[in-house]
N, CA, C and O atoms as CSV, one atom per row, in Angstrom:
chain,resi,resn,atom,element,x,y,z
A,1,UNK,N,N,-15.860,17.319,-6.582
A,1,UNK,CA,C,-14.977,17.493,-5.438
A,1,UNK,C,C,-13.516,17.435,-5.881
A,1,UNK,O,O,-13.264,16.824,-6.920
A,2,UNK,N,N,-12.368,18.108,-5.077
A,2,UNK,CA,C,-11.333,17.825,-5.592
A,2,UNK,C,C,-10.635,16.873,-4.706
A,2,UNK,O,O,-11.135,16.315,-3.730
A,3,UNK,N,N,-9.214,16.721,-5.224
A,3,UNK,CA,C,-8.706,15.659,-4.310
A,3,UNK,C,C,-8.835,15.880,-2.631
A,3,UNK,O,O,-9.265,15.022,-1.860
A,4,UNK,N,N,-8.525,16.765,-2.380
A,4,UNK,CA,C,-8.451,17.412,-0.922
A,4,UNK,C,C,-9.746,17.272,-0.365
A,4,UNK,O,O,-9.757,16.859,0.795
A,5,UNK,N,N,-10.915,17.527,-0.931
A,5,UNK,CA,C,-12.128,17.740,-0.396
A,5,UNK,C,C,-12.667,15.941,-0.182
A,5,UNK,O,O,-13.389,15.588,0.751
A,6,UNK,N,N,-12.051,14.854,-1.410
A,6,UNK,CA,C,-12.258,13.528,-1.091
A,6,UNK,C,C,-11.869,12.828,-0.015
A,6,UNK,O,O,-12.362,11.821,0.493
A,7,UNK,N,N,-10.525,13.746,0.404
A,7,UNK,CA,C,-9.419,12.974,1.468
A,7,UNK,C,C,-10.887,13.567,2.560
A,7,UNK,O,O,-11.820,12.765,2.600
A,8,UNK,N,N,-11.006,14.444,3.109
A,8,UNK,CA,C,-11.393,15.403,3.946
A,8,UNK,C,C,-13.082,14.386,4.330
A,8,UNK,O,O,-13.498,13.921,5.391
A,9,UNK,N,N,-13.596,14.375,3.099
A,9,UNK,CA,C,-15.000,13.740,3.374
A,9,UNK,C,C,-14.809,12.238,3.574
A,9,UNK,O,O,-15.758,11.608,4.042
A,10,UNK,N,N,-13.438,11.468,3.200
A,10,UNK,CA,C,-13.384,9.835,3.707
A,10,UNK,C,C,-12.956,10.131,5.169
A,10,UNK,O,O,-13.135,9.325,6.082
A,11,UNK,N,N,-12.425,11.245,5.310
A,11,UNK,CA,C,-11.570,11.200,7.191
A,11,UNK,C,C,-13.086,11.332,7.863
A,11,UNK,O,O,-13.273,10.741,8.927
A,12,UNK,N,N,-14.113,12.052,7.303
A,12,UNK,CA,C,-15.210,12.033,7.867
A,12,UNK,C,C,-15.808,11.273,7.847
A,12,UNK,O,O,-16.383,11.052,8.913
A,13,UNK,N,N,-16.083,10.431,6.794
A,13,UNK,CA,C,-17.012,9.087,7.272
A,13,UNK,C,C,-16.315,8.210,7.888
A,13,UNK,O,O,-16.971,7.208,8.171
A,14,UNK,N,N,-14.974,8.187,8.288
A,14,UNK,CA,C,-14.074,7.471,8.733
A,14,UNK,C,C,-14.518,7.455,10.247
A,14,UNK,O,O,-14.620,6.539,11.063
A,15,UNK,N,N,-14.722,8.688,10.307
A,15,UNK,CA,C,-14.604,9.318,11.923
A,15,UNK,C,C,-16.400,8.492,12.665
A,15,UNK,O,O,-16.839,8.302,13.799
A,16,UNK,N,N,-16.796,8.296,11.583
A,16,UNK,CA,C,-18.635,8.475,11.566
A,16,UNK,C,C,-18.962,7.296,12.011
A,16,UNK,O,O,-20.006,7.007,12.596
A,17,UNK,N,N,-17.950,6.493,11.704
A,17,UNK,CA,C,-18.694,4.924,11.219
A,17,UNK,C,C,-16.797,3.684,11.333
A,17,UNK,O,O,-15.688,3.761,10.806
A,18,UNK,N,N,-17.371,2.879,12.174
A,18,UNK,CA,C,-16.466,1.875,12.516
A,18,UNK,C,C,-16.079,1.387,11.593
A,18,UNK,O,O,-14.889,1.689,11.511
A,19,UNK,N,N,-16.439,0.615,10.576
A,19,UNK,CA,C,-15.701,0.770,9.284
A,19,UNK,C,C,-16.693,0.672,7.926
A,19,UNK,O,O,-17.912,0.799,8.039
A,20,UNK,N,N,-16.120,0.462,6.795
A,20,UNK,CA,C,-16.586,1.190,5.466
A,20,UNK,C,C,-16.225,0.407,4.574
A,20,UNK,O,O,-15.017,0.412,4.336
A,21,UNK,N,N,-17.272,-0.715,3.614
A,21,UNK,CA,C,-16.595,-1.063,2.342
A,21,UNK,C,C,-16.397,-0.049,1.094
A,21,UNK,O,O,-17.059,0.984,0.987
A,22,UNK,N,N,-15.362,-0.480,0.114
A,22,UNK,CA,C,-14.879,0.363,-0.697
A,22,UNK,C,C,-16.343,0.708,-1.417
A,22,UNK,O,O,-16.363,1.934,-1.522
A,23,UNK,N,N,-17.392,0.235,-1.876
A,23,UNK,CA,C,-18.332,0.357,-2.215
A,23,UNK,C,C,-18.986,1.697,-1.374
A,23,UNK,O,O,-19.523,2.615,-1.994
A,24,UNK,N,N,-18.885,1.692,-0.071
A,24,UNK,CA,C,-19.519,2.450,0.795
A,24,UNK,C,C,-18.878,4.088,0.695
A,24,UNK,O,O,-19.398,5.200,0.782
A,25,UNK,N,N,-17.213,3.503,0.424
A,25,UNK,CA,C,-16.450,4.972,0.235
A,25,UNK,C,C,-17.173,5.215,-1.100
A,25,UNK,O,O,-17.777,6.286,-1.029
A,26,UNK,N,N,-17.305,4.726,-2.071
A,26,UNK,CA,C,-17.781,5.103,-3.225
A,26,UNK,C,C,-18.946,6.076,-3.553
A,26,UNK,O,O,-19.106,6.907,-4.448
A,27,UNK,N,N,-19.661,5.692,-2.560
A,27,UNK,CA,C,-21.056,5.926,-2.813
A,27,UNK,C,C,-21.010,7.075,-2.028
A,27,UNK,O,O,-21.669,8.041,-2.415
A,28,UNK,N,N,-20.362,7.162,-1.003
A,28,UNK,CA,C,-20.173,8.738,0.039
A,28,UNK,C,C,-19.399,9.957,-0.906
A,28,UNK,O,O,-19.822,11.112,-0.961
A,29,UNK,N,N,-18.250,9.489,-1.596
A,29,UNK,CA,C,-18.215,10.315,-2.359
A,29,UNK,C,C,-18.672,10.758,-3.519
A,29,UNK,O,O,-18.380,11.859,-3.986
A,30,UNK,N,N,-19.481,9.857,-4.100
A,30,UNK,CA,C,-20.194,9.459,-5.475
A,30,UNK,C,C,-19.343,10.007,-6.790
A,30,UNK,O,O,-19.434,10.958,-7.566
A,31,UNK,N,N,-18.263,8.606,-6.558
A,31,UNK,CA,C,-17.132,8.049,-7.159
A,31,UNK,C,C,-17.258,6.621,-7.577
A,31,UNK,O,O,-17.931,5.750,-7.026
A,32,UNK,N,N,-16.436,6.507,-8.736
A,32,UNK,CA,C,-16.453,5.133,-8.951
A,32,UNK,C,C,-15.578,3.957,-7.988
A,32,UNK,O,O,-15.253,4.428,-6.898
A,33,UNK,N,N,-15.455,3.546,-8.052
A,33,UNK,CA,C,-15.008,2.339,-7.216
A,33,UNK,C,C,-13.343,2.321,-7.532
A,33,UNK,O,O,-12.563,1.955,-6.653
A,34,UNK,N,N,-12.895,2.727,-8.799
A,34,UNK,CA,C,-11.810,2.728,-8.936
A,34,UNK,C,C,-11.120,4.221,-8.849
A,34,UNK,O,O,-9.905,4.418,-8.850
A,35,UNK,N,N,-12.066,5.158,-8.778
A,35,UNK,CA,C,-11.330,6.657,-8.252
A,35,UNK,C,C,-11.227,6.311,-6.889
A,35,UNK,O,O,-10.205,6.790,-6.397
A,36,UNK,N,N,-12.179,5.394,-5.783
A,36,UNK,CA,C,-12.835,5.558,-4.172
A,36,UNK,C,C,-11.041,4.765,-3.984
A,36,UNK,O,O,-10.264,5.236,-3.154
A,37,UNK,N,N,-10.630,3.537,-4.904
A,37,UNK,CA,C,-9.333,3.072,-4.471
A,37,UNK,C,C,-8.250,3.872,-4.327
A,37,UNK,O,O,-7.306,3.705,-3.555
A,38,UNK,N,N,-8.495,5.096,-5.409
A,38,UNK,CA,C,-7.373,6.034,-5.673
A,38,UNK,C,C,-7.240,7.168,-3.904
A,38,UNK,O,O,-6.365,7.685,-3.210
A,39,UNK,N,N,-8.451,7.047,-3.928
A,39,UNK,CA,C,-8.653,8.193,-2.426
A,39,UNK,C,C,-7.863,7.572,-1.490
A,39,UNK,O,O,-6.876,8.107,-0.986
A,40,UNK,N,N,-8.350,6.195,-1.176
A,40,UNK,CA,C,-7.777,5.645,-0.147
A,40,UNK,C,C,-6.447,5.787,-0.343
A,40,UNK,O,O,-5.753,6.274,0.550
A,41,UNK,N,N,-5.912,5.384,-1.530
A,41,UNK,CA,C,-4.531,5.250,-1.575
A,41,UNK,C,C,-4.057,6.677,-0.974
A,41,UNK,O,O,-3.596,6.959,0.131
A,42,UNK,N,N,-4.298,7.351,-1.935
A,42,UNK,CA,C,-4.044,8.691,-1.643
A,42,UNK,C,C,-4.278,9.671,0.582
A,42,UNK,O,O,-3.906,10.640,1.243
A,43,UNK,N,N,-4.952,8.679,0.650
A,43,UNK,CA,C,-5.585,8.998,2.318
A,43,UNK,C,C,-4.127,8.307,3.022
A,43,UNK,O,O,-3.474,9.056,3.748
A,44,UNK,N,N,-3.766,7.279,2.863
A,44,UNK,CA,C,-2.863,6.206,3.067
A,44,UNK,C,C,-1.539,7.311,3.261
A,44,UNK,O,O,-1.130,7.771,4.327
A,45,UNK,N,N,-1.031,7.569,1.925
A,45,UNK,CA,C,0.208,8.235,1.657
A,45,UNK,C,C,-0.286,9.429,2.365
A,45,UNK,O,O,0.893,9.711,2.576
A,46,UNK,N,N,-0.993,10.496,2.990
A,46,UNK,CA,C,-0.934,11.347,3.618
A,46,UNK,C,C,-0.743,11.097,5.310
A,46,UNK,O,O,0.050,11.751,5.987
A,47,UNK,N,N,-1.564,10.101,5.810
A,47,UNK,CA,C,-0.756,9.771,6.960
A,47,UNK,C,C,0.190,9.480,6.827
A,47,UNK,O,O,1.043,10.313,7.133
A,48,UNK,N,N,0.628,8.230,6.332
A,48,UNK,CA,C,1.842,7.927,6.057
A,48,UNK,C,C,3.219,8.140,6.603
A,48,UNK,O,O,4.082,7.511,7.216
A,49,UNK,N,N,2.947,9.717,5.923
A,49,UNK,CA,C,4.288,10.596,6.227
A,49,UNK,C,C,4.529,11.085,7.818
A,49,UNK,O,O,5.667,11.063,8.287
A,50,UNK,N,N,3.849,11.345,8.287
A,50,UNK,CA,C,4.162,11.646,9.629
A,50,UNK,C,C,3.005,11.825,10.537
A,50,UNK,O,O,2.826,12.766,11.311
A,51,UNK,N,N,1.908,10.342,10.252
A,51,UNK,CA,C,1.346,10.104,11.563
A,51,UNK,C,C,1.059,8.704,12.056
A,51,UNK,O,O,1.560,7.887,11.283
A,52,UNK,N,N,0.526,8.227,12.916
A,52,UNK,CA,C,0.494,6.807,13.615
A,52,UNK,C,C,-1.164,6.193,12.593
A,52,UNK,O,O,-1.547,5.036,12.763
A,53,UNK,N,N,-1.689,6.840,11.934
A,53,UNK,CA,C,-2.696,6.914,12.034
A,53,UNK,C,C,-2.686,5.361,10.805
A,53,UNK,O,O,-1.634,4.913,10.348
A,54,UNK,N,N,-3.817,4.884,10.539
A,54,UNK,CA,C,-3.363,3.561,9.426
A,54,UNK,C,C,-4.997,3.678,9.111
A,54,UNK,O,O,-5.869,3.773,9.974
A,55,UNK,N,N,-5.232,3.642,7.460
A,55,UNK,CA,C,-6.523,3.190,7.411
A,55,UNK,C,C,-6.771,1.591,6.618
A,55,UNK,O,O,-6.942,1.294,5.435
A,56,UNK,N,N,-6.701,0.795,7.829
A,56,UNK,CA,C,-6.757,-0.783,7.724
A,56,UNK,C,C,-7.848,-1.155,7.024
A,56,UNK,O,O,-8.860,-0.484,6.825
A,57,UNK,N,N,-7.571,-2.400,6.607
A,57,UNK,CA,C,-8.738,-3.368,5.687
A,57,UNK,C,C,-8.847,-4.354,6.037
A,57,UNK,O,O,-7.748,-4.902,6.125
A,58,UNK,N,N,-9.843,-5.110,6.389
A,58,UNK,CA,C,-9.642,-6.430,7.221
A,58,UNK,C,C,-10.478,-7.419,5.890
A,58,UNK,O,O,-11.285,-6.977,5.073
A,59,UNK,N,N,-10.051,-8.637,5.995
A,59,UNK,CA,C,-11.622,-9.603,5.150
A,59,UNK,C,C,-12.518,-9.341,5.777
A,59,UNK,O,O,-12.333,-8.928,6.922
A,60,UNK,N,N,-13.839,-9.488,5.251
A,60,UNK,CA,C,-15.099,-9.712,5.796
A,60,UNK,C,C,-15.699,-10.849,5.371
A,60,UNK,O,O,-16.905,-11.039,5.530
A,61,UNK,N,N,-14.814,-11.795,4.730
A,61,UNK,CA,C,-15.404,-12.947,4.210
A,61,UNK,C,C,-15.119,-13.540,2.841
A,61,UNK,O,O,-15.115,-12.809,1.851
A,62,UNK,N,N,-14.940,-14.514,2.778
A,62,UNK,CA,C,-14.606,-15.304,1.091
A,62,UNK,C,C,-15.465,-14.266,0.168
A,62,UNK,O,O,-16.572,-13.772,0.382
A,63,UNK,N,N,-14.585,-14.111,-0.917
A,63,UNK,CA,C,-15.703,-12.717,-1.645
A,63,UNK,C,C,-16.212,-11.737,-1.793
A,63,UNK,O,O,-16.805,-11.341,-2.796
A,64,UNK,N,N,-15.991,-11.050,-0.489
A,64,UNK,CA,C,-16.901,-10.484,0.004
A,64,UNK,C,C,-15.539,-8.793,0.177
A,64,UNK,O,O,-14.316,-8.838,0.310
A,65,UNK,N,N,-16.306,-7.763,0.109
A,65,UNK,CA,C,-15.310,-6.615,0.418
A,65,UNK,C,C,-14.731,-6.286,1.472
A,65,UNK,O,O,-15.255,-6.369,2.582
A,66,UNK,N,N,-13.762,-5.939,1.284
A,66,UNK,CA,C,-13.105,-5.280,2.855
A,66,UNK,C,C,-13.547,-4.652,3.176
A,66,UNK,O,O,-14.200,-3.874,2.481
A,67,UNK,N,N,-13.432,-4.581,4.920
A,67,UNK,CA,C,-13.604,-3.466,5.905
A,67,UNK,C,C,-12.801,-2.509,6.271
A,67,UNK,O,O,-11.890,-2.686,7.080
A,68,UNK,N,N,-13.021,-1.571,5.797
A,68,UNK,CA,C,-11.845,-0.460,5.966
A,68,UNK,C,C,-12.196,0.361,7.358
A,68,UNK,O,O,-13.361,0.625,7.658
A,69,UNK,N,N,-11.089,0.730,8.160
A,69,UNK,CA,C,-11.360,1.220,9.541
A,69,UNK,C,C,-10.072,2.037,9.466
A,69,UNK,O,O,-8.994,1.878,8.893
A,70,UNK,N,N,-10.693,3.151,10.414
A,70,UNK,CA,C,-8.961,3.974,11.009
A,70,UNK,C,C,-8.915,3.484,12.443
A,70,UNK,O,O,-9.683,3.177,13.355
A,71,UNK,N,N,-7.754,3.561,12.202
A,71,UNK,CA,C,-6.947,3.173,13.511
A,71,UNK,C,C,-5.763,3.877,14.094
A,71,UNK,O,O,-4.633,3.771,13.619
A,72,UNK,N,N,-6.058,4.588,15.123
A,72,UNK,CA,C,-4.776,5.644,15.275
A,72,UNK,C,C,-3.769,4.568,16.195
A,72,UNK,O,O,-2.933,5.185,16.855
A,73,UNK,N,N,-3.720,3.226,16.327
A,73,UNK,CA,C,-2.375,2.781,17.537
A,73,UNK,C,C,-2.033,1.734,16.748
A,73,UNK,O,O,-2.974,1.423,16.017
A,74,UNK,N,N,-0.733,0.833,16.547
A,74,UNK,CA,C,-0.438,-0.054,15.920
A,74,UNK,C,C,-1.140,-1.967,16.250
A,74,UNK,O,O,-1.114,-2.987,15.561
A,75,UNK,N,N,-1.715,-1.629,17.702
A,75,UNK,CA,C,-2.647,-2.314,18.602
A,75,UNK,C,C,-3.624,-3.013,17.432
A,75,UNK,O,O,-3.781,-4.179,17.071
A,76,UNK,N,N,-4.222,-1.694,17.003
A,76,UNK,CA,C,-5.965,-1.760,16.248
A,76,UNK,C,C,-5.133,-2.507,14.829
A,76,UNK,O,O,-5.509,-3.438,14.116
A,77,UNK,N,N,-3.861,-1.668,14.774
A,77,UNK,CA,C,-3.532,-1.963,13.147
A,77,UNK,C,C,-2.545,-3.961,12.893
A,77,UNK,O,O,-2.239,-4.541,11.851
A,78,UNK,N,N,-2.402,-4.298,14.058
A,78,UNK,CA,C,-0.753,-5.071,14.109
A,78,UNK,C,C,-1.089,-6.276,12.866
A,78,UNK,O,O,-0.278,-6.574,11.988
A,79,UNK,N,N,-2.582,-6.933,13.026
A,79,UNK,CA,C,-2.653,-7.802,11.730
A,79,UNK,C,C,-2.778,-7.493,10.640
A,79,UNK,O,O,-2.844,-8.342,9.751
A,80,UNK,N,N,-2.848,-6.124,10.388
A,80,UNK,CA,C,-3.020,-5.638,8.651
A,80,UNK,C,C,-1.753,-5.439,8.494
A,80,UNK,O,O,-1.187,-6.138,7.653
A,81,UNK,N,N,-1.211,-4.750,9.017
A,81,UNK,CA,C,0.484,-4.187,9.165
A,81,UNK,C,C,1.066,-5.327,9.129
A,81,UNK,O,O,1.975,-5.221,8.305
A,82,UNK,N,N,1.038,-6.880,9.785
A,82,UNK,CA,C,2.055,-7.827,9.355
A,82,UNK,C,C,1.790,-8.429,8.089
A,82,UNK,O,O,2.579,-8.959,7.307
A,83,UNK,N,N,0.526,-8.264,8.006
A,83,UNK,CA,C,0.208,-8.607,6.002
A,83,UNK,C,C,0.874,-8.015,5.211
A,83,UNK,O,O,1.397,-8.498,4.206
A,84,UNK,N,N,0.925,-6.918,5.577
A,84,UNK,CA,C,1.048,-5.023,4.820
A,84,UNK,C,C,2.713,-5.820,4.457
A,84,UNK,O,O,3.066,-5.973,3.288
A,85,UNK,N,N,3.580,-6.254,5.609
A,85,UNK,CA,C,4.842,-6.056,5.539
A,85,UNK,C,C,4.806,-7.659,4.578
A,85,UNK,O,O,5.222,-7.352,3.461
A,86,UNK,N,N,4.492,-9.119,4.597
A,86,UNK,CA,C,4.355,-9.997,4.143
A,86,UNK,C,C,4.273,-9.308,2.577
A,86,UNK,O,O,5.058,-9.137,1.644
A,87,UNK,N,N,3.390,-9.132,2.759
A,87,UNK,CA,C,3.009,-8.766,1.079
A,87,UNK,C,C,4.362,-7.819,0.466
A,87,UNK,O,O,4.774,-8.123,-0.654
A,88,UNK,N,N,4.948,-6.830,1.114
A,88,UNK,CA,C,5.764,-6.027,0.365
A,88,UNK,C,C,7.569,-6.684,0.435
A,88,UNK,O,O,8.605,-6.061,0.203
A,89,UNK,N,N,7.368,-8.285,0.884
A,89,UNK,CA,C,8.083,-9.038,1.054
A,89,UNK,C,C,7.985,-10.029,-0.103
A,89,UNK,O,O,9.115,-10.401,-0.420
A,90,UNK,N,N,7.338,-10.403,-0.601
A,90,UNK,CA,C,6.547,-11.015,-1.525
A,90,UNK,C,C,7.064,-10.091,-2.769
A,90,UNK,O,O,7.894,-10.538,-3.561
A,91,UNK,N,N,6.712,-9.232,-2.850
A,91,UNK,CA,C,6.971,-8.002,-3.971
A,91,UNK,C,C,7.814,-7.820,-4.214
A,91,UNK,O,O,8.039,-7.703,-5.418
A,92,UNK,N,N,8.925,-7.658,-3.230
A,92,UNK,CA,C,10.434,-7.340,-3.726
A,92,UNK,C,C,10.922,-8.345,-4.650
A,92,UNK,O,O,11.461,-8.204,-5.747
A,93,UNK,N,N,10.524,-9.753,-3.764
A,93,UNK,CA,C,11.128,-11.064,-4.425
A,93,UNK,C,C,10.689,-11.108,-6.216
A,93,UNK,O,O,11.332,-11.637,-7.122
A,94,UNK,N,N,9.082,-10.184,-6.317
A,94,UNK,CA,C,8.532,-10.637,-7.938
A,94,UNK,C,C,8.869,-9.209,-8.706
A,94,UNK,O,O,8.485,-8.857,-9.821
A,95,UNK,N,N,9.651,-8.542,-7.826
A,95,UNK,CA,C,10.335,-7.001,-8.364
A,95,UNK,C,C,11.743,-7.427,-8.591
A,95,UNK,O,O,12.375,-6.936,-9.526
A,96,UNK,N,N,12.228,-8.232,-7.866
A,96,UNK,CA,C,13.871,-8.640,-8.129
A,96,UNK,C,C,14.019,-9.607,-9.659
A,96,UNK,O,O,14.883,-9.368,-10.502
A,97,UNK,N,N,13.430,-10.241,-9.729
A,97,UNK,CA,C,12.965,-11.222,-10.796
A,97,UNK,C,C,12.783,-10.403,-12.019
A,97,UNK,O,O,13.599,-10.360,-12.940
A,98,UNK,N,N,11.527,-9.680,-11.964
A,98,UNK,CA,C,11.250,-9.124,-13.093
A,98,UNK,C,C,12.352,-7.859,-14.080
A,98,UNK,O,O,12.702,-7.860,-15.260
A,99,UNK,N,N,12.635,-6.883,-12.928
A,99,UNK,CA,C,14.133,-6.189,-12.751
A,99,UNK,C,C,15.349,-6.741,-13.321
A,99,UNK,O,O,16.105,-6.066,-14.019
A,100,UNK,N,N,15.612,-8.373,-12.932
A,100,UNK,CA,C,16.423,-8.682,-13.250
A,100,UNK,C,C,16.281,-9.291,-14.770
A,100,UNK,O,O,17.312,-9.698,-15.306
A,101,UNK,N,N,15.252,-9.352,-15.357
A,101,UNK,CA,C,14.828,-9.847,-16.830
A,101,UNK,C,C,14.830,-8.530,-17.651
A,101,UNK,O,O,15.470,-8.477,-18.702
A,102,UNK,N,N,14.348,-7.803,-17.336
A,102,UNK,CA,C,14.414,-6.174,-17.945
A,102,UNK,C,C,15.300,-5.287,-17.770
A,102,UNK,O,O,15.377,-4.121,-18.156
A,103,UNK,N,N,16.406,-6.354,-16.752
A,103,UNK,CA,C,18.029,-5.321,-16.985
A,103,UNK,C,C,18.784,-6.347,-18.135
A,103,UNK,O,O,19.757,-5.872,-18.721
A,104,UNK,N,N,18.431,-7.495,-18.410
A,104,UNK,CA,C,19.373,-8.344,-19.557
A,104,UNK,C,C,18.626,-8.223,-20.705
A,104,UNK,O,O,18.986,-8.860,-21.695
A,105,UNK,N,N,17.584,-7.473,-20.758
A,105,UNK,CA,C,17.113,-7.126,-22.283
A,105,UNK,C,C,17.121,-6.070,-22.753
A,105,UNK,O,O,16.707,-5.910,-23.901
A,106,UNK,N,N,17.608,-5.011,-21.985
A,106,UNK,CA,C,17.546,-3.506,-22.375
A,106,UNK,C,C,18.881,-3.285,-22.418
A,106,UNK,O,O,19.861,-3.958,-22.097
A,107,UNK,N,N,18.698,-2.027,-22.955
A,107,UNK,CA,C,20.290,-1.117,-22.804
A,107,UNK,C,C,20.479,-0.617,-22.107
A,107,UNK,O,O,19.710,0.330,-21.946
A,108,UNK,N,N,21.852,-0.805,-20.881
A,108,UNK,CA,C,21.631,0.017,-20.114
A,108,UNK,C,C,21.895,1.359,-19.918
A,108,UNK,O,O,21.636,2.119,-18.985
A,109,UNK,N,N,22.463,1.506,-20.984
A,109,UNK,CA,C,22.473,2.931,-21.316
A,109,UNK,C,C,21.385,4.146,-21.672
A,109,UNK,O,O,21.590,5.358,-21.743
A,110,UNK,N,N,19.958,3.269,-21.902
A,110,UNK,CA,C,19.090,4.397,-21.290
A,110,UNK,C,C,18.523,4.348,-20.645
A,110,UNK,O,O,18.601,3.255,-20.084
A,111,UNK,N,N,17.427,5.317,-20.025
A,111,UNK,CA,C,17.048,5.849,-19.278
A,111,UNK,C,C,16.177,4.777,-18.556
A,111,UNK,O,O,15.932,4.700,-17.352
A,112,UNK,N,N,15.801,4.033,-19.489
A,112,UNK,CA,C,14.770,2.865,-18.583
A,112,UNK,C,C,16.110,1.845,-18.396
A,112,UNK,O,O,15.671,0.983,-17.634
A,113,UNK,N,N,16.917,1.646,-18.569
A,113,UNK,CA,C,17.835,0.310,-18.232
A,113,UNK,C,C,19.062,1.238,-16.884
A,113,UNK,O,O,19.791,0.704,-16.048
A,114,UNK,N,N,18.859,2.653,-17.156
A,114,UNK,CA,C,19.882,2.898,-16.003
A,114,UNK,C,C,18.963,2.703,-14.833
A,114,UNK,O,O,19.436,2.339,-13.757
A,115,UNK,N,N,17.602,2.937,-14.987
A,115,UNK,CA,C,16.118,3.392,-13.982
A,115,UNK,C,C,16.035,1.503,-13.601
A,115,UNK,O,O,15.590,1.298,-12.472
A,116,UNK,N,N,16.274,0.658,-14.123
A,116,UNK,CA,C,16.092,-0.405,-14.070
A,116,UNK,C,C,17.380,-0.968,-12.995
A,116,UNK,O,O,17.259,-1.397,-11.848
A,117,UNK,N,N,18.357,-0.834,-13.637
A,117,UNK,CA,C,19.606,-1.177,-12.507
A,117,UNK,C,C,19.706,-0.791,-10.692
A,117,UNK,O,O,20.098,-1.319,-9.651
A,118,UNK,N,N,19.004,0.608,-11.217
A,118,UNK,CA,C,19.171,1.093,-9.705
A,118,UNK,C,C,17.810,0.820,-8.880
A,118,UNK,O,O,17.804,1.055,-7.672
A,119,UNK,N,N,16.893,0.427,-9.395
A,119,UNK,CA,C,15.798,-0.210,-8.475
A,119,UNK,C,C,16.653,-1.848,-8.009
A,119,UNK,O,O,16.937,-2.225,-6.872
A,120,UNK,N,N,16.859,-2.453,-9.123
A,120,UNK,CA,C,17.039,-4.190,-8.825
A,120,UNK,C,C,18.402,-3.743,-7.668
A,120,UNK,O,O,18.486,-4.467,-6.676
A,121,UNK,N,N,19.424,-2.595,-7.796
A,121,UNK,CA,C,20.475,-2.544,-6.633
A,121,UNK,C,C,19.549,-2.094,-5.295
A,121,UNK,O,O,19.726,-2.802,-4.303
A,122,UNK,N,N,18.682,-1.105,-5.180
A,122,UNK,CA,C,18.361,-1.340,-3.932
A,122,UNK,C,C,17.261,-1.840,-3.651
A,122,UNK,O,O,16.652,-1.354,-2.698
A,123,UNK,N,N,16.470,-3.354,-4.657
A,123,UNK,CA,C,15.845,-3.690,-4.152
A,123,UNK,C,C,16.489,-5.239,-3.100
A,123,UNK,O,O,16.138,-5.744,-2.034
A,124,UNK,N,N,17.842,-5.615,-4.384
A,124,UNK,CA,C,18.568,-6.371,-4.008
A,124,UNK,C,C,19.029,-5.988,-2.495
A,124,UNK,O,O,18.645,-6.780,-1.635
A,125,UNK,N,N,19.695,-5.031,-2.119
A,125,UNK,CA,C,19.875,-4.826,-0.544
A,125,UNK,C,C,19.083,-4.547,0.301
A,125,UNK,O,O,19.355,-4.438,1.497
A,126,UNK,N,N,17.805,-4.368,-0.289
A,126,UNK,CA,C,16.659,-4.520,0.609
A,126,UNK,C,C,16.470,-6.129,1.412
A,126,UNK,O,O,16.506,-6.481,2.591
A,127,UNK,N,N,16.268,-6.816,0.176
A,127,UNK,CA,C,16.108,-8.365,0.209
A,127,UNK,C,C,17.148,-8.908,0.908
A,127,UNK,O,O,16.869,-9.834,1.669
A,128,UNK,N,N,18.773,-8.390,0.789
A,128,UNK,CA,C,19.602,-8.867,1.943
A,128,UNK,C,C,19.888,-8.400,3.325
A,128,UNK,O,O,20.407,-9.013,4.258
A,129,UNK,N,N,19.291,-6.779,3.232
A,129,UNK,CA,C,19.074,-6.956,4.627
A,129,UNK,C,C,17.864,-7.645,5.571
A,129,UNK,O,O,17.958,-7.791,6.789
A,130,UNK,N,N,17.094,-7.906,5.026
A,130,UNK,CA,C,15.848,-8.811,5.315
A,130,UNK,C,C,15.852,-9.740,5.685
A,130,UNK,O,O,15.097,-10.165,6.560
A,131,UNK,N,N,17.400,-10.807,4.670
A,131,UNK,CA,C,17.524,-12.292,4.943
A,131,UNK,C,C,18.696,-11.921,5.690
A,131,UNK,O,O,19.159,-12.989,6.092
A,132,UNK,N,N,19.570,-10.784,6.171
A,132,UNK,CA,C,20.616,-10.962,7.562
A,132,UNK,C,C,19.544,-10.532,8.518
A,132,UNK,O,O,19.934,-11.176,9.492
A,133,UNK,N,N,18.822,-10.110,8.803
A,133,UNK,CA,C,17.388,-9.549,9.824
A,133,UNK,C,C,16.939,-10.850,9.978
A,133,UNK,O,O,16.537,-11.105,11.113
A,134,UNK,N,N,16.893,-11.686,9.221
A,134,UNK,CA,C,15.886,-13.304,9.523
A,134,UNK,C,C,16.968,-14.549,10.105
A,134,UNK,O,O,16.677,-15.649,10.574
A,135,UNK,N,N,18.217,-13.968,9.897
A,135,UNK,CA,C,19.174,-15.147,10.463
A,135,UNK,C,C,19.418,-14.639,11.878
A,135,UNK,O,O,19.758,-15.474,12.716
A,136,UNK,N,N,19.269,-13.226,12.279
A,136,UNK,CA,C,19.584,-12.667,13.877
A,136,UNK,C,C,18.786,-13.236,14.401
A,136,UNK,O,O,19.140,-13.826,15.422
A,137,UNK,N,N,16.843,-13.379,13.830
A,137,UNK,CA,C,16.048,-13.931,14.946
A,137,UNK,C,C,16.293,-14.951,15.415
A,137,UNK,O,O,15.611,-15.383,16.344
């Protein structure tokens, strides 16, 4: 199958079935477990861009795999989505850090130390508009 035809057959079992462990996407497409992550991802970034649509993961238990579901309203989606945002809150902070260790050891004169500066600058004003956003509430 190609990429298109993977997206196409997860929107279908999507549509089929309330939700789906990654194992389950796997086996529908008869993919490995680490291409079935790549789909999703890839399913993800195509809504993404311009629809409401979210394909959520919930726990199903200590250990145990996620439940992946679509959800076309932010209703179905609001507790994955405040994780979703937690977590990429979390990230900036271990992206600012790391950024900032790999801009004082490189040169910044190439290509990875200029590529390095300008992530840590707008990850840095990411992170401060975040903490002036947390002093308004």
């Amino acid at each position: 199958m190609t990429s298109d035809e993977h997206l196409s057959a997860l929107f279908d079992l999507l549509m089929d079935r309330d939700s789906v462990t990654i194992d389950e996407i796997a086996a529908y497409l008869a993919v490995t477990k680490t291409r079935a992550d790549v789909v999703v991802r890839d399913f993800r970034l195509l809504f993404g861009d311009d629809d409401t649509i979210n394909l959520v993961a919930t726990p199903s238990g200590q250990r145990e795999r996620w439940d992946y579901s679509l959800q076309g309203t932010l209703e179905g989606a609001e507790p994955w989505a405040l994780n979703r945002i937690a977590d990429a809150e979390s990230r900036l902070d271990t992206m600012a850090a790391v950024l900032a260790s790999i801009e004082r050891g490189i040169d910044g004169r190439t290509l990875a130390g200029r590529k390095a500066r300008i992530l840590r600058r707008a990850i840095t004003r990411a992170r401060e508009d975040l903490a002036d956003l947390m002093e308004e509430a």
